[in-house]
N, C-alpha and C positions, 0 to 999 in steps of 0.2 A: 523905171528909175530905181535903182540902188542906191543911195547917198552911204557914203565912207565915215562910219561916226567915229573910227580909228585907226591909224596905223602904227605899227612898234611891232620891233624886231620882225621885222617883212609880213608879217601879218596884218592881213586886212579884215575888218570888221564892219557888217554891213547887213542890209536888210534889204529885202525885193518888196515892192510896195503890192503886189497884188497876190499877196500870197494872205494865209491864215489868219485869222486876230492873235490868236495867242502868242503871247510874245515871246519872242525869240532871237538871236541873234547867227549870223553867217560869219563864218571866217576862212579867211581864202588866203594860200601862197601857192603860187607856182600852178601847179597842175590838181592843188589838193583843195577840199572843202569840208566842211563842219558845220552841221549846224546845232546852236545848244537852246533848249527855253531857259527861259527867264523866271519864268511861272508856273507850277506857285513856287517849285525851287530849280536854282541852274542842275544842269544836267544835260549831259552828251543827247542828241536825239538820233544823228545822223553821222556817220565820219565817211569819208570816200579819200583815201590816198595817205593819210597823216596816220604816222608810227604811234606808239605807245608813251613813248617818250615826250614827241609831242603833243599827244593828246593832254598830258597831263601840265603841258604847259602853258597850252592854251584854255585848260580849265582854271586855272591858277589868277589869267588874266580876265576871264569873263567874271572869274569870284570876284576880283578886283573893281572889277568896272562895272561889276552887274546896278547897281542901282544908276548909275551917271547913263545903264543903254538903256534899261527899263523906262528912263525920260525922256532919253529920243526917240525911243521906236514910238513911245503914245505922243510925242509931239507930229511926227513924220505922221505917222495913220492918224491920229485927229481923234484918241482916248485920254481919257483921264486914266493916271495908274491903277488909282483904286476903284475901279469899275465894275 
């Protein structure tokens, strides 16, 4: 199960449930992915497909939303944030 905790400007944002603890977030369009942590600060972890350009614009929007995923991903896996 993946649950979608966003979508905006064709990107998707989301988490695989049987992966890591550490929190993290996915972002998916088209043929490309990204994965960034959350923990203890956002930052690129992963990129497979996505240019420069948008790399930085999708960092722009995890800055934006990193506290509102940091809440779903511990509510989806069953942590408290500050753990």
């Amino acid at each position: 199960m993946s649950p979608k905790f966003r979508k905006e400007e064709g990107f998707v944002f989301k988490i695989y449930s049987n992966e890591e603890e550490r929190m993290h977030i996915h972002v998916v369009k088209a043929e490309n992915e990204a994965k960034f942590w959350l923990e203890p600060t956002i930052e690129l972890a992963e990129n497979f497909g996505f240019n420069s350009k948008e790399i930085r614009k999708i960092t722009q929007m995890v800055e934006m939303y990193g506290n509102e995923f940091k809440e779903q991903f511990a509510a989806h896996i069953g942590r408290r944030i500050d753990d």
